[in-house]
VOGUPA-977498 format. One record per residue: residue in three letters; x, y, z of N, C-alpha, C, O, CB in turn. Coordinates in pm, 1 decimal, padded with zeros to 6 digits. Glycine has a CB too. Layout:
// VOGUPA-977498
  residuo        nu        nv        nw       cau       cav       caw        cu        cv        cw        ou        ov        ow       cbu       cbv       cbw
      Ala         X         Y         Z         X         Y         Z         X         Y         Z         X         Y         Z         X         Y         Z
...
END
This chain:
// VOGUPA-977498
  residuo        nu        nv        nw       cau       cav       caw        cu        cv        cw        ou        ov        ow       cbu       cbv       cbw
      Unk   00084.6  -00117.8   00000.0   00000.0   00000.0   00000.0   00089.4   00124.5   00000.0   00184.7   00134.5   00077.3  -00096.4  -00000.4   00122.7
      Unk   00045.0   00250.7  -00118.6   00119.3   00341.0  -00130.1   00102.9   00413.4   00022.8   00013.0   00366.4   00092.6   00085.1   00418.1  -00259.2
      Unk   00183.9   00525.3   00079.9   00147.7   00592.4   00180.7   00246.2   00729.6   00124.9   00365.3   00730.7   00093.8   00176.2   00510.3   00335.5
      Unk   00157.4   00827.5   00126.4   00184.7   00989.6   00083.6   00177.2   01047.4   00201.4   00090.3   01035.2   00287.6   00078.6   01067.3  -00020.6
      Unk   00332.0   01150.2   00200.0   00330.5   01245.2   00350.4   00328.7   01394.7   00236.1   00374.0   01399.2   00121.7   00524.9   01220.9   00498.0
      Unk   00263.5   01501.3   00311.3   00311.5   01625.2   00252.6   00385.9   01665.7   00358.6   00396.1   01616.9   00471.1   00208.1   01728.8   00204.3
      Unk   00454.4   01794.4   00291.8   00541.4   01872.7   00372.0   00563.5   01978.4   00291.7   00596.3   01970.1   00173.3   00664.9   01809.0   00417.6
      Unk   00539.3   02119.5   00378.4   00570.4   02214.9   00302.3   00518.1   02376.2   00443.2   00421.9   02381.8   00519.9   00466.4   02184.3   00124.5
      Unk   00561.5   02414.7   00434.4   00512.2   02535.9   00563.3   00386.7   02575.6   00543.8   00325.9   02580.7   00436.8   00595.8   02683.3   00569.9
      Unk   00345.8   02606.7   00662.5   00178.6   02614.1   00713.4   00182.4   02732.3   00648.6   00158.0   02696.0   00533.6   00119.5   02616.3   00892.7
      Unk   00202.2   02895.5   00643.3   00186.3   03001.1   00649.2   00262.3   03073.0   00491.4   00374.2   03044.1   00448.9   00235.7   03034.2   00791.3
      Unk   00215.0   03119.6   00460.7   00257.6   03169.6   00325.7   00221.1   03303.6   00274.4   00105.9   03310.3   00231.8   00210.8   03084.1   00232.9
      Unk   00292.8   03413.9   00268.2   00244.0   03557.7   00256.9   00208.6   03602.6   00133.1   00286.2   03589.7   00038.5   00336.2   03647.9   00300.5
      Unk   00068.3   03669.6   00117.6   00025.5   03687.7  -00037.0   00141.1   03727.7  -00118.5   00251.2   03776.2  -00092.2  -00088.8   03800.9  -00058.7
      Unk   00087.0   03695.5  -00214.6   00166.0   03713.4  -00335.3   00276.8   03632.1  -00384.3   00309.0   03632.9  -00503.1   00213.4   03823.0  -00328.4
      Unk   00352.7   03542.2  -00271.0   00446.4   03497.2  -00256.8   00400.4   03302.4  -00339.9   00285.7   03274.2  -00374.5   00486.7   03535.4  -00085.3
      Unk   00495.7   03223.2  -00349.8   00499.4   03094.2  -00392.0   00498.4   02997.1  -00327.1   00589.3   02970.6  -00248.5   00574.6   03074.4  -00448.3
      Unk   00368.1   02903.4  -00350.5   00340.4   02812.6  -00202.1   00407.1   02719.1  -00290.2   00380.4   02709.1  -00409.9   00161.1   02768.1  -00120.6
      Unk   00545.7   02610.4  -00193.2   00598.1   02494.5  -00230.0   00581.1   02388.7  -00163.7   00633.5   02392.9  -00052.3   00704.4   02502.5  -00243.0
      Unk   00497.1   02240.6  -00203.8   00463.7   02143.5  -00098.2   00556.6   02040.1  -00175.1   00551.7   02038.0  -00298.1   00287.1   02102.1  -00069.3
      Unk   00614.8   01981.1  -00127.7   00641.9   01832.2  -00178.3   00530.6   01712.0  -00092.9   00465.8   01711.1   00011.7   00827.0   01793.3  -00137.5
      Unk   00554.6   01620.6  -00204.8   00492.4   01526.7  -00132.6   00608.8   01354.9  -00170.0   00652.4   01304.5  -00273.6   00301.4   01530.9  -00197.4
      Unk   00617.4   01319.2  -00024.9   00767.0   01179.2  -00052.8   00657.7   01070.4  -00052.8   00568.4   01073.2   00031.9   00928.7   01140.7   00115.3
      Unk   00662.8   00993.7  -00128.5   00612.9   00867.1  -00117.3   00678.7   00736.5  -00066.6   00801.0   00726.7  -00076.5   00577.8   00846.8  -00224.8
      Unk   00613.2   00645.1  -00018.0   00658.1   00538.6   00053.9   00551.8   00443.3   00020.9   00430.7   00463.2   00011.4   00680.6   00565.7   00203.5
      Unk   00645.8   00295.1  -00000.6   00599.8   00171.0  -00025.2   00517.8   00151.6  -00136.0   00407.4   00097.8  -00144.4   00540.8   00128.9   00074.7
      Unk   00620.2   00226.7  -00256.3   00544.6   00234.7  -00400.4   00667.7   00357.7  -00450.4   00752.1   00407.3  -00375.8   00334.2   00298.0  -00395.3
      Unk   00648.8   00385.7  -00589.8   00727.4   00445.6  -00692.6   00646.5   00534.4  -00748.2   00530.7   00516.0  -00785.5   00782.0   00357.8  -00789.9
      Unk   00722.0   00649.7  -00753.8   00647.4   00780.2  -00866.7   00638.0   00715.4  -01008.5   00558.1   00734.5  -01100.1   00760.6   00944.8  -00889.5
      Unk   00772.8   00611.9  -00993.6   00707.8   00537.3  -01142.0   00686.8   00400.6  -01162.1   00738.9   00343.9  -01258.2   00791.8   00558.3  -01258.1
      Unk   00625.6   00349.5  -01092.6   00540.3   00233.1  -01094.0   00446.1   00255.6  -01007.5   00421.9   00358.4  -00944.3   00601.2   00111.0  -01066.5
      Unk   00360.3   00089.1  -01007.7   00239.8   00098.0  -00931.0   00134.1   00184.3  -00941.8   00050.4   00166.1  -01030.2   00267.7   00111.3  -00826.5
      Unk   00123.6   00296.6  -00847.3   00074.2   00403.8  -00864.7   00107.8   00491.5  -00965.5   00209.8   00554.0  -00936.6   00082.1   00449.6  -00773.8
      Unk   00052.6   00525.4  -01092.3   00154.1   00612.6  -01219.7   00065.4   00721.3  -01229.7   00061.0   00751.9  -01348.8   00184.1   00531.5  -01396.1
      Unk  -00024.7   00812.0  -01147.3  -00042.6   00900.9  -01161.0  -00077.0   00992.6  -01003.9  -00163.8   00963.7  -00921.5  -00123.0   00882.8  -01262.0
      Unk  -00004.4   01077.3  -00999.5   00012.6   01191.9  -00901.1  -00059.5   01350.9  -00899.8  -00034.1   01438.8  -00982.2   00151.6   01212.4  -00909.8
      Unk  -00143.9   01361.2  -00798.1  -00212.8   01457.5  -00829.4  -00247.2   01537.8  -00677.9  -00276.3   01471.0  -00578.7  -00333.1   01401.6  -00916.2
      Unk  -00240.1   01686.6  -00673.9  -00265.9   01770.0  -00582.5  -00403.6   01813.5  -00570.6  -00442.1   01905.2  -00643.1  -00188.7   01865.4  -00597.4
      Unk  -00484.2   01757.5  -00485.9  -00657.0   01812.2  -00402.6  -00617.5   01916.9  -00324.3  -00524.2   01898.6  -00246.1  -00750.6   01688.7  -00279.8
      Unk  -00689.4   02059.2  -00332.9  -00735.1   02119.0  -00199.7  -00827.0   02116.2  -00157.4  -00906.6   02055.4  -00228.9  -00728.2   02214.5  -00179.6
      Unk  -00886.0   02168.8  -00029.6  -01016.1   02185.1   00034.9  -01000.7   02293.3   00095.9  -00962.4   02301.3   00212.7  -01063.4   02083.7   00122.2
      Unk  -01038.2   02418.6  -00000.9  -01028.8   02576.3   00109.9  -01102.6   02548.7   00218.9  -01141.2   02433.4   00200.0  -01101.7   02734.4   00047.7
      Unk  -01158.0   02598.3   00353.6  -01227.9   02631.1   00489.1  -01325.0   02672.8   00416.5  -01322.4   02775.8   00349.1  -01168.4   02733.5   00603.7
      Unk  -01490.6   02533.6   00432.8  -01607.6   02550.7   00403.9  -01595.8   02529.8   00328.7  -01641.4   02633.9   00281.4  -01669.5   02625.1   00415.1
      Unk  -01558.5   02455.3   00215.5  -01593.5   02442.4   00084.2  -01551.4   02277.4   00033.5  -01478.9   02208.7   00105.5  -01513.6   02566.8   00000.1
      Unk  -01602.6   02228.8  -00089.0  -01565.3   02124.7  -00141.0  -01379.9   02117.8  -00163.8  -01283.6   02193.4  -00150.5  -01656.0   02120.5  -00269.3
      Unk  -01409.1   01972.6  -00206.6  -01241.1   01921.0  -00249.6  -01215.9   01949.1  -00410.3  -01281.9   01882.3  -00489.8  -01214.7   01725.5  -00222.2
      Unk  -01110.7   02058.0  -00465.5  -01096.8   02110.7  -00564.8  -00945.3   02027.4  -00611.1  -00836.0   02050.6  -00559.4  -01108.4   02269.5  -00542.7
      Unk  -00971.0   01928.7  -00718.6  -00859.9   01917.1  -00776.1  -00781.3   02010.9  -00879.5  -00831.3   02050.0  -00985.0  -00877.7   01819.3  -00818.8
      Unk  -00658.7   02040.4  -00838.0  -00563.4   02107.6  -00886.7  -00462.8   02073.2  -01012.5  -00417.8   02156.7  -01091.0  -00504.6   02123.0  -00787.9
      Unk  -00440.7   01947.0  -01013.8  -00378.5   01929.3  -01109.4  -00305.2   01778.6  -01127.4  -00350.9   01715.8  -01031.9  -00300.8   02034.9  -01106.9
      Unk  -00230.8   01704.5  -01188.1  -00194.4   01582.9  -01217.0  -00061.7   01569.7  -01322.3  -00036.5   01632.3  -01425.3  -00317.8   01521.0  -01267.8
      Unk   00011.4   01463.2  -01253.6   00146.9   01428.0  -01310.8   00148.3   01282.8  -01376.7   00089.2   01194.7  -01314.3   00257.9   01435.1  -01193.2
      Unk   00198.5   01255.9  -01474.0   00167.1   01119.8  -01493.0   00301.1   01037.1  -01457.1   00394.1   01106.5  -01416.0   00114.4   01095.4  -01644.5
      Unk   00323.6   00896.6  -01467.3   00430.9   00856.0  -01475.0   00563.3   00906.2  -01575.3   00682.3   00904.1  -01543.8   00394.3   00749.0  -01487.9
      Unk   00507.1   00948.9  -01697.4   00594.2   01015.1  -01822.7   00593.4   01161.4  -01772.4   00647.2   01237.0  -01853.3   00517.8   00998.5  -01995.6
      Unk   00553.0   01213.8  -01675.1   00578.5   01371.9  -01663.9   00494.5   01458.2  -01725.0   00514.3   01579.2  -01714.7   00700.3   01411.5  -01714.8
      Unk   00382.9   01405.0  -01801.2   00283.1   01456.7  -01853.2   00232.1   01467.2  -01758.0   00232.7   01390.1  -01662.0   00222.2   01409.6  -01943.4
      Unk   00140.0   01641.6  -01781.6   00085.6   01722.8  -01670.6  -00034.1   01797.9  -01751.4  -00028.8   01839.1  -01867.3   00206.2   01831.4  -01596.6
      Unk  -00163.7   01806.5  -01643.7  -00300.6   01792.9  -01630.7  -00357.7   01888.1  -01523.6  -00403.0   01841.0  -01419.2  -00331.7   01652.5  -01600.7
      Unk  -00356.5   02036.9  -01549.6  -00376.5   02142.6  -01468.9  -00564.4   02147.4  -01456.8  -00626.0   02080.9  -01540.0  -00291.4   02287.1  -01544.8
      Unk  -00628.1   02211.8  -01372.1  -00753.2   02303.2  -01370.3  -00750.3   02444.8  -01427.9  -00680.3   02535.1  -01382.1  -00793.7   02320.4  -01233.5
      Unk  -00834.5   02456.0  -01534.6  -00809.4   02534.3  -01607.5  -00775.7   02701.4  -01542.1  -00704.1   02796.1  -01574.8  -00914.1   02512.2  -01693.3
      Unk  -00872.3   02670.6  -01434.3  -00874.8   02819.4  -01334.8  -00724.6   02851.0  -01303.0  -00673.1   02961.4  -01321.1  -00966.8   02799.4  -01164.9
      Unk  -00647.4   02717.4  -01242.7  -00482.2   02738.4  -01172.7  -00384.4   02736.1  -01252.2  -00264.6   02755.6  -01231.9  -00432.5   02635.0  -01075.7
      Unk  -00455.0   02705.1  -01367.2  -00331.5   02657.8  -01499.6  -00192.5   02758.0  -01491.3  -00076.1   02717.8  -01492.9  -00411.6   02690.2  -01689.8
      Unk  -00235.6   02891.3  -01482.4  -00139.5   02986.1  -01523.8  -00052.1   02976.5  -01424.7   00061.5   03014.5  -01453.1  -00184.6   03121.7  -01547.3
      Unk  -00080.7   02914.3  -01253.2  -00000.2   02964.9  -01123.1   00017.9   02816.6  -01112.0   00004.3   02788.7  -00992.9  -00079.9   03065.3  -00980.2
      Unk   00034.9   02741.1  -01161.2   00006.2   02608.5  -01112.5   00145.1   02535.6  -01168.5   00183.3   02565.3  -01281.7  -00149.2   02542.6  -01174.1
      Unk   00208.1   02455.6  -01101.5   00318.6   02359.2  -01166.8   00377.1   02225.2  -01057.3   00446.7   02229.6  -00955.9   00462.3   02469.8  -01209.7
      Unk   00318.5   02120.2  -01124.6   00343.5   01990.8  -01070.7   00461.2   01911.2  -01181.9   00481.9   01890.2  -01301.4   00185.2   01907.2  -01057.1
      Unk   00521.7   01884.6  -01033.4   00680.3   01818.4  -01094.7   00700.9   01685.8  -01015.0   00634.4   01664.7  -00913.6   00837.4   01933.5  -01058.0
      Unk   00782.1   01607.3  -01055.5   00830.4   01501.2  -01030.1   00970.3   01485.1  -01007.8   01050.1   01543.7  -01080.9   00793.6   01435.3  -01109.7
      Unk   01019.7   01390.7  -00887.6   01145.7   01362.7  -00868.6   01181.0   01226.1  -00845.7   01222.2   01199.5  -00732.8   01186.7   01433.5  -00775.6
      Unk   01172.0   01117.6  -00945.2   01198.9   00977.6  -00946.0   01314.4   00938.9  -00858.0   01335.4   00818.7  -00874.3   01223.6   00933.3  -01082.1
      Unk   01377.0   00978.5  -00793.0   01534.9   00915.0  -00758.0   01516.2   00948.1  -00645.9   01569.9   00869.5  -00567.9   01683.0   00968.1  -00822.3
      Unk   01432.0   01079.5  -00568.3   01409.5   01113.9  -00431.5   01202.0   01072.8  -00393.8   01127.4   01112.0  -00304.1   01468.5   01316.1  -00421.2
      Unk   01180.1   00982.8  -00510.4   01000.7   00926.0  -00504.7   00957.2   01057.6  -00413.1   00933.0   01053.8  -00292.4   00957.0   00728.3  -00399.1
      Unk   00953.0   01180.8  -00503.1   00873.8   01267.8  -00449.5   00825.4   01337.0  -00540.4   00890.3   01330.5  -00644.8   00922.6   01336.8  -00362.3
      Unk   00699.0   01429.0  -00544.2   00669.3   01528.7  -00646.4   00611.0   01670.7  -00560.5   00585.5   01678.3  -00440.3   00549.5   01459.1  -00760.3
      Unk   00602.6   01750.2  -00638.5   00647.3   01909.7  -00580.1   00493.1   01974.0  -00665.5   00452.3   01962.7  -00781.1   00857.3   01995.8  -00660.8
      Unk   00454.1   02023.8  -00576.8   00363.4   02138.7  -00593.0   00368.5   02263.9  -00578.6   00362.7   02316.1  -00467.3   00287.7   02129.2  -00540.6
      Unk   00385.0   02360.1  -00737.2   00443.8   02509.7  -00669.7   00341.8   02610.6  -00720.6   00335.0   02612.2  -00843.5   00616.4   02562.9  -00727.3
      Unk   00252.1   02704.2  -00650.7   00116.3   02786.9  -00674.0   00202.3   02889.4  -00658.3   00281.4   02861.8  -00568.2  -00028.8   02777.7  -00573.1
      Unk   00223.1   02999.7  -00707.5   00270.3   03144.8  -00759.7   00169.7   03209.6  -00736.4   00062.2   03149.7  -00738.1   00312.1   03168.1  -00904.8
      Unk   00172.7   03334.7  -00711.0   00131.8   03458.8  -00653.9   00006.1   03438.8  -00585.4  -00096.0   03468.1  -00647.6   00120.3   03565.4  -00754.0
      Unk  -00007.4   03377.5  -00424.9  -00102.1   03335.9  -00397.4  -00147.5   03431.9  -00285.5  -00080.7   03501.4  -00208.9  -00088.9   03205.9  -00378.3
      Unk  -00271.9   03416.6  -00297.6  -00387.1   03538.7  -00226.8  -00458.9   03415.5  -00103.8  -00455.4   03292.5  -00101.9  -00551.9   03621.6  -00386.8
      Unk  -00516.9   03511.0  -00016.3  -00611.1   03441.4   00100.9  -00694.4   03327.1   00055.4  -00708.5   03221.4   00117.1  -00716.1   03545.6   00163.1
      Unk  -00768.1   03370.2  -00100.4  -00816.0   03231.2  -00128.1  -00757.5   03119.5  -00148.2  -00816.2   03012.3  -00163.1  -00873.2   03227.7  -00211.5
      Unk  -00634.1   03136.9  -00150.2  -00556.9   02990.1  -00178.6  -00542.6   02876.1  -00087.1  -00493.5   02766.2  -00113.3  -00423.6   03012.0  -00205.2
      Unk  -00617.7   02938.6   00081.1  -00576.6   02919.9   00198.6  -00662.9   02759.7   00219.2  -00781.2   02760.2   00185.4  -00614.1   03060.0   00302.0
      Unk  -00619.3   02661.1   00259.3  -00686.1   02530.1   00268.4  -00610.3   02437.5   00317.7  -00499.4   02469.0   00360.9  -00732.4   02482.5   00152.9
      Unk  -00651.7   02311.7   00321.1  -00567.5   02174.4   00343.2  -00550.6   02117.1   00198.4  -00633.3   02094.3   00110.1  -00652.0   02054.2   00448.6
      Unk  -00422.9   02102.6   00204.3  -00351.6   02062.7   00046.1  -00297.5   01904.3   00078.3  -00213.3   01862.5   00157.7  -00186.7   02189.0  -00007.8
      Unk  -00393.8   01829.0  -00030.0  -00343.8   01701.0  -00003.2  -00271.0   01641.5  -00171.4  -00286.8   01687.3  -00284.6  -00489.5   01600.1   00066.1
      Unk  -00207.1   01548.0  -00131.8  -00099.8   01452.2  -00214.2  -00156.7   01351.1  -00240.6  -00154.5   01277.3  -00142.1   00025.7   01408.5  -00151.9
      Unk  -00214.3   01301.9  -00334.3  -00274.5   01199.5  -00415.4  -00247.0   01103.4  -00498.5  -00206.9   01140.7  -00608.7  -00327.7   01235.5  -00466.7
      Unk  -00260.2   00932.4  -00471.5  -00165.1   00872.0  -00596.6  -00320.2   00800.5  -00662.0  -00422.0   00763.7  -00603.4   00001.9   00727.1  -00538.2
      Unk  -00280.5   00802.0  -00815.7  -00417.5   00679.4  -00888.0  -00336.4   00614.9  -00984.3  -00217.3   00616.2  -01015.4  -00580.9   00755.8  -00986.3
      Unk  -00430.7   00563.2  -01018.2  -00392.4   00474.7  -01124.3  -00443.6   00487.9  -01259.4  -00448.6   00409.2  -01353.9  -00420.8   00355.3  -01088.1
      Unk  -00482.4   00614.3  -01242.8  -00519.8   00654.3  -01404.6  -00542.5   00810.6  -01401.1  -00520.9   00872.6  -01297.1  -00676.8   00570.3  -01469.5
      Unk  -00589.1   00877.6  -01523.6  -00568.0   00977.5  -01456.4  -00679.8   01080.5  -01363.5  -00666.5   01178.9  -01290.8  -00509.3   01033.7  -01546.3
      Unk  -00802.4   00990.6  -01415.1  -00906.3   00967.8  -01316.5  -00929.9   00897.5  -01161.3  -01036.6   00888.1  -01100.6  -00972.4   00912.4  -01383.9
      Unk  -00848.4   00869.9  -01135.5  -00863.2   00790.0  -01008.4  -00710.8   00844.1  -00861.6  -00587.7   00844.4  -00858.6  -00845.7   00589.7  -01081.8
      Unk  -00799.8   00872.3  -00788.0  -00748.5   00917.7  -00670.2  -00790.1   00818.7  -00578.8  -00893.9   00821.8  -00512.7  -00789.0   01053.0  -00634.2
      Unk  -00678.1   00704.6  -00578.4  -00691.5   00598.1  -00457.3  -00624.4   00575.1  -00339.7  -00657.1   00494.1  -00253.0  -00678.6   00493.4  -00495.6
      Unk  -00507.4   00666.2  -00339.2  -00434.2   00699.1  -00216.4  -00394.8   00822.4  -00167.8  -00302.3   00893.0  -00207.8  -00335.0   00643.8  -00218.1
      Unk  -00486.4   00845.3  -00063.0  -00441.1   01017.4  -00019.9  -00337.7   01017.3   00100.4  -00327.9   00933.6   00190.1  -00592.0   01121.0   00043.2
      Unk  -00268.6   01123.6   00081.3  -00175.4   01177.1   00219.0  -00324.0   01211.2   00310.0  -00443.1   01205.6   00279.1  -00043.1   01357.7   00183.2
      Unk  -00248.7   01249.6   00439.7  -00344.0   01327.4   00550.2  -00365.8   01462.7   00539.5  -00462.4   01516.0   00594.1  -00294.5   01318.4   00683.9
      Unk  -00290.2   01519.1   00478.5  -00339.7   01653.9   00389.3  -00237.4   01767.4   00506.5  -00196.7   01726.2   00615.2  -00574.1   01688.5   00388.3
      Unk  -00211.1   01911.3   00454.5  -00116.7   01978.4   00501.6  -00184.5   02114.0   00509.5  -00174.7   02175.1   00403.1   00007.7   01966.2   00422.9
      Unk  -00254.3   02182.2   00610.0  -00314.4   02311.9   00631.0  -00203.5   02416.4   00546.2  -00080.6   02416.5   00552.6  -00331.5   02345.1   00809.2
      Unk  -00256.1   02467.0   00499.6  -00157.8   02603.4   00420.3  -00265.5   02771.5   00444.4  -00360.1   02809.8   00375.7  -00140.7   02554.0   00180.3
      Unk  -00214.8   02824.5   00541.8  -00260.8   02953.4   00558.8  -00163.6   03070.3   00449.4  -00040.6   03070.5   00443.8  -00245.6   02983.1   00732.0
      Unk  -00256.1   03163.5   00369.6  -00231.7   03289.6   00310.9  -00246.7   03391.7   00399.4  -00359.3   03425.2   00436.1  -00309.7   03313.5   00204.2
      Unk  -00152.7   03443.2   00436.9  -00179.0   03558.5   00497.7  -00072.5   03694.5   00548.3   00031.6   03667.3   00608.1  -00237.4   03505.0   00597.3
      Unk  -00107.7   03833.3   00519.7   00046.7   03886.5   00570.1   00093.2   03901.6   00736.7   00206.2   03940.6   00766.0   00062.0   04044.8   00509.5
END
């Protein structure tokens, strides 16, 4: 069974670049699980997927984040990186790390990582 940790600092000042990695354990960014993908859940609201990495590095944004949005991969350290650019109070939520097996399917979540916007 895959198991996803995030990590990345709680607090993040507008405008500035939120960076999460997420390390995986007991599975491969490139096997098994071959597709990687970042969920948020702002405070009060539904779970908004953000975007998706495939095993080949092919990448699968929301059209809304597309422009601030960039999911990367690091095969040799089984981690992938989530980086949101010029981010405002709405960005503010629990950001979770996601593995599937297609590029529809979110079958293993991290426990997710509170990320506050604020100056």
């Amino acid at each position: 069974q895959v198991q996803l940790q995030e990590s990345g600092p709680g607090l993040v000042k507008p405008s500035q670049t939120l960076s999460l990695t997420c390390t995986v354990s007991g599975g491969s960014t490139t096997t098994n699980y071959n597709y990687w993908s970042w969920i948020r859940q702002p405070p009060g609201k539904g779970l908004e997927w953000m975007g998706t990495i495939s095993y080949s590095g092919s990448t699968n944004y929301v059209p809304s984040l597309k422009s601030r949005t960039d999911i990367s991969r690091d095969a040799a350290r089984n981690q992938f990186t989530l980086q949101l650019t010029s981010v405002t109070p709405e960005d503010t939520g629990v950001y979770y790390c996601v593995a599937g097996a297609s590029w529809a399917d979110f079958g293993s979540w991290g426990q997710g990582t509170q990320v506050i916007v604020s100056s």
